[in-house]
Residue frames relative to the residue before (quaternion, step in Angstrom):
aa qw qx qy qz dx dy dz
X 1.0000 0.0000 0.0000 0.0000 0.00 0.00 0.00
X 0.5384 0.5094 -0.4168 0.5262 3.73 0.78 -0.83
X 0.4842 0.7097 -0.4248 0.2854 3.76 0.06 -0.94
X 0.8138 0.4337 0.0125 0.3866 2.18 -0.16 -2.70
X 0.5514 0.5264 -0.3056 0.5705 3.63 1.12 -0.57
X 0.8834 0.2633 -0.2257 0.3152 3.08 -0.27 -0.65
X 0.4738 0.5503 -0.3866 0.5685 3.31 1.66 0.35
X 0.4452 0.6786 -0.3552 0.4638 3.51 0.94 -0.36
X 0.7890 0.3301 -0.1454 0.4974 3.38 -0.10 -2.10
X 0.6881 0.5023 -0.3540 0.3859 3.40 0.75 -0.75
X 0.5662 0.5462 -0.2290 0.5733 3.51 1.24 -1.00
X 0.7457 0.3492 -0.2319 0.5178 4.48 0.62 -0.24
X 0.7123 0.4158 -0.2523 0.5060 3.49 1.50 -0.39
X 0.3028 0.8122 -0.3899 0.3108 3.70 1.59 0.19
X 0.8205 0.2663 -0.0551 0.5028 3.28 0.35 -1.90
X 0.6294 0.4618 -0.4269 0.4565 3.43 0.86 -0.14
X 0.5163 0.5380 -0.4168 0.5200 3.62 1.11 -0.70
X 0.8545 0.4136 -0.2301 0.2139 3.49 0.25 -0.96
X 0.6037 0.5191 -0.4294 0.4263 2.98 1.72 -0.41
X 0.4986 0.6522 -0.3299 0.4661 3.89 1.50 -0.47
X 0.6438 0.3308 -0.4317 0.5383 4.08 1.09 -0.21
X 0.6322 0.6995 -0.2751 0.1881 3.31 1.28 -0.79
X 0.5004 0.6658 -0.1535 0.5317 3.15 2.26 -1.28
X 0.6904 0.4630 -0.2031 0.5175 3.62 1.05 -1.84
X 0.4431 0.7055 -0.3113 0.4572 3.65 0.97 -0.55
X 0.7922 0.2743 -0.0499 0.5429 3.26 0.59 -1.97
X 0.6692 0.4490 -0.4216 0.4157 3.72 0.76 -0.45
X 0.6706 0.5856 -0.2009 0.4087 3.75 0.98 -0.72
X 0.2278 -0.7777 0.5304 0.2491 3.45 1.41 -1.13
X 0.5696 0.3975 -0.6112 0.3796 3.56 0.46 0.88
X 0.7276 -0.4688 0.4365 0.2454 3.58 -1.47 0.74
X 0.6667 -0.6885 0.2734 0.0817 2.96 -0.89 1.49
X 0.6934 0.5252 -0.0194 0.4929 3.11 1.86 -1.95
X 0.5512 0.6452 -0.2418 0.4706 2.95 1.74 -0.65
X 0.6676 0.3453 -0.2484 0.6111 3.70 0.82 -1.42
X 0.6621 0.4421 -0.4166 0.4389 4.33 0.34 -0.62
X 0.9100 0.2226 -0.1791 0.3004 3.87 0.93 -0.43
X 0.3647 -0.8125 0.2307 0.3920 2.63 2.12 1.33
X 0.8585 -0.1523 0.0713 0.4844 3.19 -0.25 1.58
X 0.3767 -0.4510 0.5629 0.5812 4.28 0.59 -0.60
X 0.5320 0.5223 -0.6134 0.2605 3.28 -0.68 0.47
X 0.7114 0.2800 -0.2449 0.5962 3.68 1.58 0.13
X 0.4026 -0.5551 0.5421 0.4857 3.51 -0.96 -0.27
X 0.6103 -0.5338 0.2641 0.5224 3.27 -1.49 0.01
X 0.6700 0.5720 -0.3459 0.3229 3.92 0.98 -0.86
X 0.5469 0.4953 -0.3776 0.5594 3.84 1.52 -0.38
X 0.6659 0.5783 -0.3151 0.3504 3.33 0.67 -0.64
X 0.6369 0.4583 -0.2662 0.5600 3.35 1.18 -1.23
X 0.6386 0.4148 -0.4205 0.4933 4.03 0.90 -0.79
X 0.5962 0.5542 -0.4647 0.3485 4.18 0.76 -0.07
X 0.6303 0.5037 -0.3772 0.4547 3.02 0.96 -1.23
X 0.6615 0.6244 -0.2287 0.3468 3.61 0.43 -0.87
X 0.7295 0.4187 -0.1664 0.5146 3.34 1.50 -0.63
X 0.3787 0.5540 -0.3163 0.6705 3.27 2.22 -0.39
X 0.6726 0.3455 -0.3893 0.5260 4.12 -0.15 -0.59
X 0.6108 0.4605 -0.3683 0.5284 3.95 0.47 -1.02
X 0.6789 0.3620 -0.3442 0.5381 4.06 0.04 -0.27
X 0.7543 0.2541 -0.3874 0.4652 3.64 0.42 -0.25
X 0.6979 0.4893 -0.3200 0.4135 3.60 0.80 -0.11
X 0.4912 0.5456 -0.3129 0.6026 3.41 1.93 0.21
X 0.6193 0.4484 -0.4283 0.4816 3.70 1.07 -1.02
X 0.7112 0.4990 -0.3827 0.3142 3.48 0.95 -1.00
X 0.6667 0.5742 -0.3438 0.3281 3.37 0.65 -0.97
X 0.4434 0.7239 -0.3127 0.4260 3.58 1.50 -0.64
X 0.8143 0.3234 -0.0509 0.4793 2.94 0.25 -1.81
X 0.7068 0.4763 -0.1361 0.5051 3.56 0.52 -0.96
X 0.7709 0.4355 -0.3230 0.3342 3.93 -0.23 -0.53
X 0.3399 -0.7728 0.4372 0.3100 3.77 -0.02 0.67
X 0.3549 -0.8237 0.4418 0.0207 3.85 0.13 1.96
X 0.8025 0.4837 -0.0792 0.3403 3.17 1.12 -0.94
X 0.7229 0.3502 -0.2858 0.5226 3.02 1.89 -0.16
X 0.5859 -0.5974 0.4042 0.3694 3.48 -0.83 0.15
X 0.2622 0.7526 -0.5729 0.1915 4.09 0.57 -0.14
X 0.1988 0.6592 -0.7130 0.1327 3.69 -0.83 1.76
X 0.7481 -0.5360 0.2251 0.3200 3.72 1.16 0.26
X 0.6218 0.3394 -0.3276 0.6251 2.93 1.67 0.47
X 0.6274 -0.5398 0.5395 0.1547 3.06 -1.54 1.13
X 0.0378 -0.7224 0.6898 0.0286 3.95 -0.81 1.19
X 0.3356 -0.6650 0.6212 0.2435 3.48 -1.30 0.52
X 0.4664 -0.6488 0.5095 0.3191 3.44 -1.25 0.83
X 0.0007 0.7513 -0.6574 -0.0582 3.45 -1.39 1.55
C-alpha cells in the first residue's frame, strides 16, 4: 500500500513539478535538456524517468513519516464491538 501511494503523489506532482523547472528554466536562461539530463550525463528520456524516481523517494520518505500507519481510516465509519 505505501508503494502504490507513493507512486500516486509522485505520479500527480510530476507535471506540475515540471512545468515550475520549466518557467525557472525560461526565467534564468539555462537550457531545459540540460537541467532534465542532469547536466548530459543522461539522455533526455532517462533523465525525465530520474527525476521521477527522485519525487517517488520524497513521496515515500513522506508517506513513512507522515501517514497515520496505525489506524485503519478507508472512509467508513465502524461501530465499536
Amino acid at each position: 500500500m505505501l508503494t502504490l501511494m507513493a507512486a500516486i503523489v509522485a505520479s500527480m506532482l510530476y507535471v506540475p513539478a515540471a512545468i515550475l523547472v520549466t518557467l525557472m528554466c525560461i526565467a534564468t536562461g539555462v537550457p531545459l535538456d540540460i537541467v532534465v539530463g542532469f547536466g548530459g550525463a543522461l539522455g533526455i528520456s532517462s533523465g525525465m524517468l530520474a527525476w521521477w524516481l527522485l519525487v517517488y523517494v520524497g513521496a515515500m520518505t513522506y508517506s513513512v513519516f507522515v501517514f497515520p500507519w496505525s489506524e485503519r481510516s478507508d472512509g467508513f465509519a465502524r461501530g465499536k464491538d
